[in-house]
N, C-alpha and C positions, 0 to 999 in steps of 0.2 A: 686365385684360390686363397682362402683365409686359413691363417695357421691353424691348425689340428688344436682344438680346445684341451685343456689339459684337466684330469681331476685334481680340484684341489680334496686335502686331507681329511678322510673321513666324508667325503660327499659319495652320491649314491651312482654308482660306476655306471648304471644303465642309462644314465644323461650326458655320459662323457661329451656325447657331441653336442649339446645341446645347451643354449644360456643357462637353464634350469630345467629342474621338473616341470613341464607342460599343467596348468590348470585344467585344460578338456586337448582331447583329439578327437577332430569332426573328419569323418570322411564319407568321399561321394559312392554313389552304387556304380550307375555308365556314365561315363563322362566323355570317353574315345572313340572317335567313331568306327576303328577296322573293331573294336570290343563289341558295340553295340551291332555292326553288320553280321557278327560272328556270332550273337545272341539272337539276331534276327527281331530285334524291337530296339528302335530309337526315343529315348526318353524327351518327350517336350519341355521337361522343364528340370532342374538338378534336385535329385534325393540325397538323403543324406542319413549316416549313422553314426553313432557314437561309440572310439572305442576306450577302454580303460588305460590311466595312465601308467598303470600295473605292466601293461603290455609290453612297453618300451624294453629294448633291448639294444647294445652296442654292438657295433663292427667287429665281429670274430667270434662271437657267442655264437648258442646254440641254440634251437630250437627242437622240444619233444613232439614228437607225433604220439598220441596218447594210445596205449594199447587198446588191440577191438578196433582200431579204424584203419582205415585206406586210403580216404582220399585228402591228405593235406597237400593245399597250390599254394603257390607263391605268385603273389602279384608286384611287378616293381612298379614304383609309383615318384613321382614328383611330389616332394612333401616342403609346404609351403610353412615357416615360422615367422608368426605375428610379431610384429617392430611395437607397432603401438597400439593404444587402446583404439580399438576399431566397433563405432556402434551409428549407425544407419549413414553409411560415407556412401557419395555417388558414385557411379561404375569408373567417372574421371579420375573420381581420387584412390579408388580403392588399395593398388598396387602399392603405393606411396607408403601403406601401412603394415605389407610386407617386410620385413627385415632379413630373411635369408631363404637360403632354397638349400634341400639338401635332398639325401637320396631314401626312401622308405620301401620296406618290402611289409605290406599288407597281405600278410599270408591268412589263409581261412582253412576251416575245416569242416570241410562238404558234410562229412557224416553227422554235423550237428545243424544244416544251415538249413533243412527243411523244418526242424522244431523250433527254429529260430524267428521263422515268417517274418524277413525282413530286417528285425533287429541287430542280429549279426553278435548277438552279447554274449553265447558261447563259443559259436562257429570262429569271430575272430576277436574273443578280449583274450584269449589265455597267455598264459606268461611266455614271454619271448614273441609275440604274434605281429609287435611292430617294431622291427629292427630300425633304426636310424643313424645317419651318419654316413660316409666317416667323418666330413668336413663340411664345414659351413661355403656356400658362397654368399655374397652381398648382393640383394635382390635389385641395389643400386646399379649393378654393374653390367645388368643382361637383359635382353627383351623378353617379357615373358611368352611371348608367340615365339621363339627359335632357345627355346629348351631343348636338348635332347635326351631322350631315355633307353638305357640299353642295360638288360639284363641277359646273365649267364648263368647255366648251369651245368659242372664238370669242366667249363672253362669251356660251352657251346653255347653260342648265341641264340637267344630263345625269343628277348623282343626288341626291338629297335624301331622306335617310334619320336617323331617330334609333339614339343606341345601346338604345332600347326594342325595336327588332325582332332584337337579337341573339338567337342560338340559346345561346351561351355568355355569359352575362356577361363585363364585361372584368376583372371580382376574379377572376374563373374562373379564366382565363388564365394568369396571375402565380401564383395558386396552384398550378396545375397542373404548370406547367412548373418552379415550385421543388419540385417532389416528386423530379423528377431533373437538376438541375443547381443550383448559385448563380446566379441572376439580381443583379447588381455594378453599381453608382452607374454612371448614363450607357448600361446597357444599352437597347436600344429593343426595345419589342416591337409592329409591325404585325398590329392585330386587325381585319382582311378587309373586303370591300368589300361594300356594298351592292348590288342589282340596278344597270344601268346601264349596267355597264363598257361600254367599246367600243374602235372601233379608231381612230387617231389618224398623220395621214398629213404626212410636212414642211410645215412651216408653220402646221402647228395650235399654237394656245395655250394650255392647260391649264392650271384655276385649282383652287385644294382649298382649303376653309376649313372648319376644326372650330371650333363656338362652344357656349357654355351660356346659350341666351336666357332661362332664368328663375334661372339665375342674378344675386346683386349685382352689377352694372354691364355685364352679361351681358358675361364675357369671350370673347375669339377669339382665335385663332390668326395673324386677319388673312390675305390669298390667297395663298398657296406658289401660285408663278407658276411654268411651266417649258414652253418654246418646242421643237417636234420639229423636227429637222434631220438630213438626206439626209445619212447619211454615205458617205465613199466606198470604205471598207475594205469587199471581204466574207469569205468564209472557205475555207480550205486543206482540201480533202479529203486531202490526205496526211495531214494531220494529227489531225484529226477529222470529224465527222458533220458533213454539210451541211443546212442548212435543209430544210424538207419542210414540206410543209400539207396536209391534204385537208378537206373537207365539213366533217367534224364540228369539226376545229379553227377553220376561217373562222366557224362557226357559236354557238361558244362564245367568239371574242375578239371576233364583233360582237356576240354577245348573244343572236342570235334567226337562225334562217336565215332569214327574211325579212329581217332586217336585215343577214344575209349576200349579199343576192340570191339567194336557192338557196331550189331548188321545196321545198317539205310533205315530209316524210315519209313515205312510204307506211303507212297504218294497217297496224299487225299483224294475222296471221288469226287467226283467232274461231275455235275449231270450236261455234257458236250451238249451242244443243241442239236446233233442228229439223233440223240437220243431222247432228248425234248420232244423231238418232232415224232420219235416212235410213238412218245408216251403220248401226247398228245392226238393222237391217231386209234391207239386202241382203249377198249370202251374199259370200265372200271369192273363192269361183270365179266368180262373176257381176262381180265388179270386176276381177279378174284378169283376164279376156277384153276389158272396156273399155278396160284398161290395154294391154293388147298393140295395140289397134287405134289405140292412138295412137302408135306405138313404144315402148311401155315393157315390156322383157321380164323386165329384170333386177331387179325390185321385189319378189319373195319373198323372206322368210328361208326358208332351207332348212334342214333338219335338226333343229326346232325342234317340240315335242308338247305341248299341252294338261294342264297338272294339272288343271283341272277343265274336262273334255270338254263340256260343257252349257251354259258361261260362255262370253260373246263380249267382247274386248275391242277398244273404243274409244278412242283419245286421240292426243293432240300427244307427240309422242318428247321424253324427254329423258334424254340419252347419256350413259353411262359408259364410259370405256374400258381397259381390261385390256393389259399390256404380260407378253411370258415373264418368269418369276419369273430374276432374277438377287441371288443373296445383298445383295450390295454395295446395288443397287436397292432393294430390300426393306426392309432394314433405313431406309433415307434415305424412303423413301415409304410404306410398308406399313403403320408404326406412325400414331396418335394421330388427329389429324383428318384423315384420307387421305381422298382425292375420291370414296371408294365409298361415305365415312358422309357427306360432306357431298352430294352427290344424294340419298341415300335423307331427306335432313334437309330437304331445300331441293323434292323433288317437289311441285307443287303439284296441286291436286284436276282430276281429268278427264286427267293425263299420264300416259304408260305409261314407265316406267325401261327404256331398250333398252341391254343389257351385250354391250359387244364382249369374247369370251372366247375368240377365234380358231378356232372349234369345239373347243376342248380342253375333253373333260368330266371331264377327270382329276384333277378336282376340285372343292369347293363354290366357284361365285360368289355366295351371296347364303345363306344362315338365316332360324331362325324371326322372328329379333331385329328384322332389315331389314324384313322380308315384314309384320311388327304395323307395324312404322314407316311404311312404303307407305301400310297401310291407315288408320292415325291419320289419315294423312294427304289421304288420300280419292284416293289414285292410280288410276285405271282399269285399272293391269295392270303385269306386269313379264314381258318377254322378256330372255332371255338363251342364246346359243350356246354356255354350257358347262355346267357341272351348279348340282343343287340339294341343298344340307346340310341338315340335320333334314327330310328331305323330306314325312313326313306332317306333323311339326308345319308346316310351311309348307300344304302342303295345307289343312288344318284352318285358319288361316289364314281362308281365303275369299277371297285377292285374287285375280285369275287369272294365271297364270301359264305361259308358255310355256319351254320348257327341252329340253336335249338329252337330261337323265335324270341319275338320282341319285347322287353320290357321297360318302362319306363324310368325304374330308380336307378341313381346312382352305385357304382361298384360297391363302395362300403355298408351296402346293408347287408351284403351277402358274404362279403370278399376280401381277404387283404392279399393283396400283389406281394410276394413270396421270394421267389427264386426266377433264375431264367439260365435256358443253354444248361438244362438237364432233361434227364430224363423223366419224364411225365405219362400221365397216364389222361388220355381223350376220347371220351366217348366210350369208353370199356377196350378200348388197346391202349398200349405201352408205346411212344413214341419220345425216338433218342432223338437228338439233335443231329441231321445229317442225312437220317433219317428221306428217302421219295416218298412224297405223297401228292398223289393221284385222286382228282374229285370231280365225277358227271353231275348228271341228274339221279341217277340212281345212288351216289353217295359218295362216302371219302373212304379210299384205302390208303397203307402205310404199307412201304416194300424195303424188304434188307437194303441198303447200294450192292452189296457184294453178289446180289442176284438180277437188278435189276434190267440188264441186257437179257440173259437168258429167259426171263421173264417175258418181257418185250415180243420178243423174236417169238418167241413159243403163242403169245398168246392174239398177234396178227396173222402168223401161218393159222392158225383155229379158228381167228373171224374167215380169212379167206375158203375155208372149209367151208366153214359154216354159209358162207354165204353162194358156196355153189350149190350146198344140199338146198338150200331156200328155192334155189330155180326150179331142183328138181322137182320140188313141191308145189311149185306155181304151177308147173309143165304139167302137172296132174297124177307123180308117182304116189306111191304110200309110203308113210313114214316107218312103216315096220322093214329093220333090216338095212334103214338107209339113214338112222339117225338114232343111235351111233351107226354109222357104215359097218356094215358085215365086211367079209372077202370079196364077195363078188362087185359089191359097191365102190369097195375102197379100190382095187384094181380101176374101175372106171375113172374114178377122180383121179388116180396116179397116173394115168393116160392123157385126162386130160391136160393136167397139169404139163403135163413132158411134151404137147402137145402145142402148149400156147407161144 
């Protein structure tokens, strides 16, 4: 371990540990993978934010939690200080240009990190938000694969993680970010926290130590100590955005929503394929009548026709939306990765692509191009309320496809590709993303999920009625009395029934 740096006279006490004040502090968003497991999304490639060297704070200071808020975490982190000027070095050399390792607590505050979208410039620049220290080690003297990170809070171990569970290496890092900037003597770079994090209320104590136990003389960092304290300032809506929290942020600054207090999640719907097989079994008019009897009138697409009359289609909606073609728009949305190729790219297997096209057919929403894409992709179907371009080649195709009918020009005369995985509006219904929809020959309906078994059941026991009262009527009865069944009729059928 390197001797405790000392202030010289009149220097600024918040660098005590450090050579100097830091030019920039870069740090990563996920970088650990129990963090990212725990987030439930692993990043392909390292992000990155900037915090203010304002932030910087020593070993035994405090940090305010700003009145009006609740949820400030503490993240302990591996904080990496640049040796030397580092600008486009290979992943070989990178380490090299390391000079020490010390211990960082990149703390945040959730209440501001939704108005932050990513940049992180309220949530974590404020003063005190990046404690550092207490001691230098020499980046010469450790592998940086067998780092070890352990933070405490009240003097209870909260994370203990190696830099082995990194997603990124930490030479990664340094290379990376010298592909677009100089990284300069005394820069610091915060490479992300392990699982753990949580939330930390006035009065708590928070300890961070980074050491190398199979390192020679296994050096550390020593515990970067930093005490929360109730501040009494909070903030100016004239001026800016006022703190906010809801569920999923209390949920991600405690770690866990149990560790938030806050009930499970509701499992998302399934359409199971025995239910597939329901749906696909009963007729679209036979749910349509179920669906009225609940109040549900308005759940047709209207105006919408079968390319392959013989095909039924099945699945969970997932939306596209189509906005009038405005030049200006067009040009800004129209071109490159626009939301009409990223749906047709991102469909997954058993979903139908539902295109809001405002019923304008005065033009193609969708190609042969899209329609092979669908089906690579194993989509159940694709509805849409305006037309269809290469329309045999789509046919030929084989996906099903519902549509208003064919037209030859391109989407931009009509259309610019918008939004996607919201809710929209097709054919004169509302369809959310998730969304059953259901399409015969006689047309496309859209079903709650939270109804769509009782639905089902109800509305195959009705064909099975319904198709006994048919015999009765072949057999030469009259329909008066027997369709709807009276009492006396309905006893029969309940006989037979009980019967079979």
């Amino acid at each position: 371990m390197t001797d405790h740096i000392t202030v010289a006279d009149g220097a600024d006490p918040r660098f005590s540990a450090l050579p100097g004040r830091p030019g920039k502090i870069v740090a990563i968003h996920l970088s650990y993978a129990s963090r990212a497991d725990q987030r439930g999304r692993r990043p392909a490639h390292p992000s990155y934010f900037f915090k203010p060297t304002s932030s910087v704070a020593p070993s035994g200071g405090t940090i305010e939690r700003p009145a009006g808020t609740e949820l400030l975490a503490f993240e302990g982190e591996v904080a990496l200080v640049i040796g030397t000027s580092t600008r486009r070095v290979p992943l070989a050399e990178a380490w090299d240009h390391v000079g020490w390792v010390t211990a960082a607590n990149d703390f945040g505050l959730y209440d501001l990190r939704a108005n932050d979208k990513g940049s992180n410039v309220r949530s974590k620049g404020g003063d005190g938000f990046t404690p550092l220290g207490r001691d230098l080690i020499d980046a010469r003297a450790v592998d940086p694969a067998a780092l070890r990170l352990r933070t405490w809070v009240n003097g209870e171990l909260c994370q203990d993680d190696t830099t082995a569970g990194l997603i990124f290496p930490l030479a990664q890092l340094v290379a990376d970010l010298s592909q677009h900037f100089t990284l300069e003597p005394g820069d610091v770079v915060l490479t992300g926290t392990p699982a753990g994090s949580s939330v930390v209320v006035p009065g708590d104590v928070v300890e961070v130590e980074v050491d190398a136990p199979g390192a020679p003389g296994s050096p550390s960092s020593g515990r970067l100590v930093t005490t929360v304290t109730q501040g009494e300032h909070g903030f100016d809506d004239a001026l800016g955005s006022l703190p906010a929290v809801d569920d999923r942020q209390r949920a991600e600054a405690w770690g866990s929503r149990a560790a938030a207090g806050l009930q499970p999640e509701p499992e998302p719907f399934r359409l199971t394929p025995a239910l597939r097989d329901k749906l696909l079994e009963a007729p679209v008019a036979g749910l349509s009548g179920q669906l009225r009897k609940r109040g549900l009138n308005n759940v047709t697409v209207d105006g919408v026709r079968p390319m392959h009359p013989g095909a039924k289609v099945v699945g969970t909606a997932r939306t596209l939306r189509f906005v009038p073609n405005r030049e200006d728009l067009f040009a800004s949305h129209g071109g490159g990765y626009n939301a009409q190729k990223r749906v047709f790219d991102a469909v997954g297997e058993g979903e139908v692509v539902v295109i809001e096209a405002r019923g304008e057919d005065g033009s193609g929403t969708l190609g042969d191009i899209l329609a092979l894409r669908a089906h690579a992709r194993r989509a159940a179907g694709i509805v849409t309320d305006g037309g269809v371009r290469d329309y045999d080649a789509v046919a030929a195709v084989g996906i099903p496809v519902y549509t208003r009918g064919a037209h030859p020009a391109v989407l931009g005369r009509r259309h610019v590709p918008w939004d996607a995985d919201v809710a929209i509006a097709c054919g004169g219904t509302t369809v959310q993303p998730g969304d059953v929809v259901v399409g015969d020959r006689d047309g496309v309906i859209v079903i709650p999920p939270g109804i769509v078994e009782e639905v089902v059941d109800a509305a195959l026991a009705q064909e099975a009625e319904d198709a006994w009262i048919a015999e009765q009527v072949v057999a030469g009865h009259p329909v008066d009395g027997l369709f709807p069944m009276n009492a006396e009729w309905r006893a029969r059928y309940d006989a037979w029934r009980a019967g079979r």
